[in-house]
C-alpha positions as CSV (number, residue, x, y, z in Angstrom):
1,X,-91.4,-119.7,45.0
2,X,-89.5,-122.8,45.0
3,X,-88.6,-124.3,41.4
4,X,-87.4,-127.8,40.4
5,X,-86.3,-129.1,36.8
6,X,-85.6,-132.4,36.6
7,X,-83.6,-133.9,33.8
8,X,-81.5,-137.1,32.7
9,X,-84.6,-139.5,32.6
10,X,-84.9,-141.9,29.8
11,X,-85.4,-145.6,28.8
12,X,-82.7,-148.1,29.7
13,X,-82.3,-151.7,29.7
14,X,-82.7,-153.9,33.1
15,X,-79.1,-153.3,34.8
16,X,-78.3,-150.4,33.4
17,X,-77.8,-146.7,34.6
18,X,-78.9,-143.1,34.5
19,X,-78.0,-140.4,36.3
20,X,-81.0,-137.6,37.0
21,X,-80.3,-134.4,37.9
22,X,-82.3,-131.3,39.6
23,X,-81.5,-127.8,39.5
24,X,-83.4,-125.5,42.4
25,X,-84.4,-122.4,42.3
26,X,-86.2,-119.7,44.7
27,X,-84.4,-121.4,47.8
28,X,-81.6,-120.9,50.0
29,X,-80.4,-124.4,48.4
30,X,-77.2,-124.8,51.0
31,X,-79.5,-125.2,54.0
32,X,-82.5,-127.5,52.5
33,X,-82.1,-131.1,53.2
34,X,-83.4,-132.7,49.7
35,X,-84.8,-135.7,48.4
36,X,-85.8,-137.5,45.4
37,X,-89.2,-139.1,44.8
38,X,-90.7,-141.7,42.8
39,X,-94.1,-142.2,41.5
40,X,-95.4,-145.3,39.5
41,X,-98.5,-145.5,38.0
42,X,-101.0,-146.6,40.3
43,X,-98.6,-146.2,43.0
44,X,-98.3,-143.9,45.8
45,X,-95.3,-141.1,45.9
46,X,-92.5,-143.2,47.4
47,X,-88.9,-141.1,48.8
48,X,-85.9,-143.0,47.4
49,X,-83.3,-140.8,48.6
50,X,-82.4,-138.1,50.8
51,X,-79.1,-136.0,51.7
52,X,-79.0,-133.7,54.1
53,X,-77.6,-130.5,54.1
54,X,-74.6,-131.7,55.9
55,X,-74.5,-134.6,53.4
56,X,-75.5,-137.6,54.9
57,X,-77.8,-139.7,53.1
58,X,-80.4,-142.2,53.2
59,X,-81.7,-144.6,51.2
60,X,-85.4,-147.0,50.7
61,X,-84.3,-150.2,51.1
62,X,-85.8,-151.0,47.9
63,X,-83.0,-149.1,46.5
64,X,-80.5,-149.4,48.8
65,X,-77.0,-150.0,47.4
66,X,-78.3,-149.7,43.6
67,X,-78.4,-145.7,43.5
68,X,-76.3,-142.7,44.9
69,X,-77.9,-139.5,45.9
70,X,-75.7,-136.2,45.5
71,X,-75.7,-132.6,45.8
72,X,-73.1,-129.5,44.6
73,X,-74.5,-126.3,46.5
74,X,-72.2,-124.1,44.0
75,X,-75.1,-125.0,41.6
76,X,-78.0,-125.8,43.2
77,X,-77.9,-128.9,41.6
78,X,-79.0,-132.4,43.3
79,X,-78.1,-136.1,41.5
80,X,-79.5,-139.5,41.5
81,X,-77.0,-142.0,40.3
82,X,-79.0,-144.9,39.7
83,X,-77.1,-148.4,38.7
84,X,-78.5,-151.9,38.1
85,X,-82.1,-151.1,37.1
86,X,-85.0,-153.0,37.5
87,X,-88.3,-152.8,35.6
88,X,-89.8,-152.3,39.3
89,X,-87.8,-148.9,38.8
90,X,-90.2,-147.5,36.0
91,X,-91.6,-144.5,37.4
92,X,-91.5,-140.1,37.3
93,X,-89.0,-139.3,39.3
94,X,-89.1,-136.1,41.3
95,X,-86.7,-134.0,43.2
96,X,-87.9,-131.4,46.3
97,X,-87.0,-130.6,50.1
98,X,-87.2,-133.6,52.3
99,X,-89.9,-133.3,54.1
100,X,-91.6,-132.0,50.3
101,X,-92.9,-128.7,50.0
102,X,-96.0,-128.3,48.0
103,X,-93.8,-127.2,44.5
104,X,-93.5,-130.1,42.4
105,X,-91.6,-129.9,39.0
106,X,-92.1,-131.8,35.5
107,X,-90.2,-134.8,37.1
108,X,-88.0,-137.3,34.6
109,X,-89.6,-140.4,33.6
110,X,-87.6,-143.4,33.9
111,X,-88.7,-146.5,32.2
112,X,-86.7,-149.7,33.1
113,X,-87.3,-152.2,30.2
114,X,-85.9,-154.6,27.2
């Protein structure tokens, strides 16, 4: 079975950074394309960002150009580097195959504030 840790999450000020990571286990990592969610309170599950397996990527538009999705396969490991943060940013932020399987884990809670 599929598991996810999330990490990196935190408070920061408007416009600065963080940089989440995930670390997958009980999949063949290499050939999953991934993703990383967001949920805000209130608010449905939105995908931010997705890389392939090949690595290409894609991005919501509402962060488009703010954040950087990422992925090393020696470590199972995908990134979100997330720059000029906005309180519309506060949320859990999840990792998981894109489309998502039905394994979520603890997610890392991002809160966007002064």
């Amino acid at each position: 079975q599929m598991q996810l840790v999330e990490s990196g999450g935190g408070l920061v000020q408007p416009g600065g950074s963080l940089r989440l990571s995930c670390v997958a286990s009980g999949l063949t990592f290499i050939f999953h394309d991934l993703g990383w969610y967001r949920q805000a309170p209130g608010k449905q599950r939105e995908l931010v960002a997705s890389i392939t397996s090949g690595g290409s990527t894609n991005y919501a538009d509402s962060v488009k150009d703010r954040v950087t999705i990422s992925r090393d396969n020696a470590k199972n490991t995908v990134y979100l580097q997330m720059n000029s943060l906005k309180p519309e940013d506060t949320a859990v932020y999840h990792c998981n195959t894109a489309p998502y399987a039905n394994s979520w884990g603890q997610g890392a809670q991002v809160t966007v504030s002064s």
